[in-house]
N, C-alpha and C positions, 0 to 999 in steps of 0.2 A: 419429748412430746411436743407436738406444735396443733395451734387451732385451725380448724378449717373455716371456710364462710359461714357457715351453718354456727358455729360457735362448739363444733364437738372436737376433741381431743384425739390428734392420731399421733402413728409414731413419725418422728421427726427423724429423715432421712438423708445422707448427701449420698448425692452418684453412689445409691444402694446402701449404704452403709449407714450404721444406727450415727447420729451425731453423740459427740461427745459429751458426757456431763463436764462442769466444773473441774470435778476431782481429778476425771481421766488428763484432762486436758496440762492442768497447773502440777499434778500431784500433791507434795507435801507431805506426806504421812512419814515418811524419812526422816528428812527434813529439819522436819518438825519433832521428831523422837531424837534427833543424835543433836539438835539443839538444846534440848533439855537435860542430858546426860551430864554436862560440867555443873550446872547449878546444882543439881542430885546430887551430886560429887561432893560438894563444898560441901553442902548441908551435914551428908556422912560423914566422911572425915574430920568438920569442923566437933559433931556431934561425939562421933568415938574417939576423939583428942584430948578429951576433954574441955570440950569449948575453947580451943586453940583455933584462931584465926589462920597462922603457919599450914599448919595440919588440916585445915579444909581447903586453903591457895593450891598448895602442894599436893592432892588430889585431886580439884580440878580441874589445875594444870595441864597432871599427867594423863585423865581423862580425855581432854582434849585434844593432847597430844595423838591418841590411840585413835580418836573420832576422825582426825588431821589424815592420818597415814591409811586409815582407812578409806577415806575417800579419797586420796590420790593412788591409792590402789586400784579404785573402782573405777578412775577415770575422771573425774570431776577436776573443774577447772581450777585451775591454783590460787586464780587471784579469792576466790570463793573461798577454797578452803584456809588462806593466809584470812581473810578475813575474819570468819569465825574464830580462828585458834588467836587472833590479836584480840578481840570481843573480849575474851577470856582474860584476856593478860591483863588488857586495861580494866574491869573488874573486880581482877585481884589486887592490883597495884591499889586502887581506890578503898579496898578496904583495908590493905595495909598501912596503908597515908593513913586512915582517921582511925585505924582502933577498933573501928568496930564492925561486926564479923556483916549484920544487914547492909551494912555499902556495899558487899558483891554485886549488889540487887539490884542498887539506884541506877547504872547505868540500862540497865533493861525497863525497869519501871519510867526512866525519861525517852526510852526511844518507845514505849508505848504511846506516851503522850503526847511526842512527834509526831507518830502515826496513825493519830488519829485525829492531829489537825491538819495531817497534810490528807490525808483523804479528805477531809472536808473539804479546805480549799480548793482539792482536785475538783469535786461534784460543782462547786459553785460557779468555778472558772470553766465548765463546762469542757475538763479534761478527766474525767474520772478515771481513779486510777487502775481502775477492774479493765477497764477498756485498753488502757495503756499497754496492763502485762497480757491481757491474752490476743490482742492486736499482736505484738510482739511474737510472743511465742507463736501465731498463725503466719506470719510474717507479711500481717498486713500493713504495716505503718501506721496512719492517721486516716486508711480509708474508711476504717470503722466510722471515724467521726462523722464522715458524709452521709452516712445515713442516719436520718433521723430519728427513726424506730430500735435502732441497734445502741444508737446514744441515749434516750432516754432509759432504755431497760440496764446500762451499763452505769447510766446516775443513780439507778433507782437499786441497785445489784449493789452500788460501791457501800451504799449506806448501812448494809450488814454489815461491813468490815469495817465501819467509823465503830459500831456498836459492839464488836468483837474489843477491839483494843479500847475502849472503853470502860465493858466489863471488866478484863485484865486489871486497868489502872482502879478501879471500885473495888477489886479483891486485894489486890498486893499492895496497897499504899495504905491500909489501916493494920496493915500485918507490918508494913515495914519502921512505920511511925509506935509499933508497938512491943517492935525487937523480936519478934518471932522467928526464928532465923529458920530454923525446920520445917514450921508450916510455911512460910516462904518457899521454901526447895522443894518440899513435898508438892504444894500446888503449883510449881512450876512446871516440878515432871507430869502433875496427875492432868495441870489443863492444856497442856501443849498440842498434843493431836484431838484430843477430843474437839476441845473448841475451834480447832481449825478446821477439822470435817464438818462440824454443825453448821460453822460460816457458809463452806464451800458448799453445803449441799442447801443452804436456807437462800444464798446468792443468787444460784443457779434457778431455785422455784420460780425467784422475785423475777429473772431475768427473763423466763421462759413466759412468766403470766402476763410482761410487758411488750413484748413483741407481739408485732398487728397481727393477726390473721394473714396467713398465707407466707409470712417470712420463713424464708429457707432457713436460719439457722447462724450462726455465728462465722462459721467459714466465707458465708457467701452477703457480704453486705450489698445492699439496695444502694447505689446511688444514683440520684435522681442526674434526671439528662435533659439539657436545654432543649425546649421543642418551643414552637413558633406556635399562636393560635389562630385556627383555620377561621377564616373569613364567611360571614354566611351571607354579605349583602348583595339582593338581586342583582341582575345582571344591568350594567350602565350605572351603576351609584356605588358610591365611595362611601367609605368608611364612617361620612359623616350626614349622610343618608341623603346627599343632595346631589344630582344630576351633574355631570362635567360639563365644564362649560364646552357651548361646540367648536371655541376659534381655541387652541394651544395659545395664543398670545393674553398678556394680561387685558382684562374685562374693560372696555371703555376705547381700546388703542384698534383704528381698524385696519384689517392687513393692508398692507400694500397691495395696488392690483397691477 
């Protein structure tokens, strides 16, 4: 939807076509579900092992390993998929190291915390990081930035995803200070997609409510274009509303004759 002059709400169109929400554009719902399956993992196997730390690594290991092979099946890019199944590894490793079975966790409860200072900074430095990736992904570069109207609504978008990983760090960090290791896994799988669709579609609202009147749209940024201001002084006077002098030579000096 986009507003017209009048202030009413039509559909918001490119060369015919409905624009994209948020969600169509970034996806996620994937993602976001086969990132949560090795913590799920842990939680079971640590749970039916009899609270064996071995026996929860060791499943969500091999979890990941299956998340791994499935998406280089599907085509996804390697360095992507090595990264996630390393996520894993180092998680486990880290609860190994101390003993105790809730350090799976810490390396994800710090990179919420990252990420929700680095989206701040983004907003503040006036690179927010909503603009960054869906710039990207349109493969505009930074001409998003050029427009005004596309940057604000993109600072003002980014700050539901400061609040996204926020909430995260307000749920799992008195669960993880308090050894819950199940409700931990459990809300890891339960809030993974939910809260990222709520983000991506509360974003999109903010973004849509922030753009002026009559912006086309996310594809097609506004940037503004150097223009010169048109002159309106009568005819025979200058800029500083006083008549030319009538000799071209400086005031005072008389021509040669």
């Amino acid at each position: 939807m986009a507003a017209t002059a009048d202030g009413t709400r039509t559909d918001d169109t490119t060369d015919g076509i409905r624009a994209e929400t948020l969600g169509q554009l970034l996806g996620g719902r994937r993602a976001a579900i086969e990132a949560s399956l090795p913590p799920v993992a842990f939680g079971v196997g640590w749970w039916l092992g009899g609270e064996s730390i071995w026996a929860g690594v060791l499943t969500a290991i091999a979890t990941s390993a299956v998340v791994a092979a499935v998406r280089l099946r599907r085509g996804d890019r390697i360095r992507s998929v090595l990264i996630g199944l390393l996520a894993v590894c180092v998680a486990a490793l880290i609860a190994l190291s101390t003993g105790r079975a809730e350090d799976f966790f810490l390396l994800q409860l710090l990179s919420n915390a990252a990420s929700a200072l680095a989206w701040t900074i983004s907003i503040l430095v006036r690179w927010p990081l909503l603009g960054v990736v869906v710039g990207t992904v349109l493969g505009q570069r930074g001409r998003w930035r050029r427009d005004p109207g596309l940057l604000r609504a993109y600072r003002r978008g980014s700050w539901v995803w400061v609040c996204q990983y926020v909430i995260r760090v307000a749920v799992f960090v008195p669960l993880y200070f308090a050894d819950q290791v199940v409700a931990l896994s459990v809300l890891r799988g339960g809030l993974a997609w939910p809260l990222v669709a709520a983000c991506l579609a509360v974003s999109w609202w903010v973004i849509q409510r922030s753009l002026p009147a009559g912006h086309p749209g996310l594809r097609h940024p506004q940037v503004p274009t150097p223009h010169t201001a048109e002159t309106d002084e009568p005819a025979g006077e200058t800029a500083t509303g006083k008549r030319p002098h009538p000799n071209p030579t400086l005031p005072g000096i008389r021509p040669e004759r």
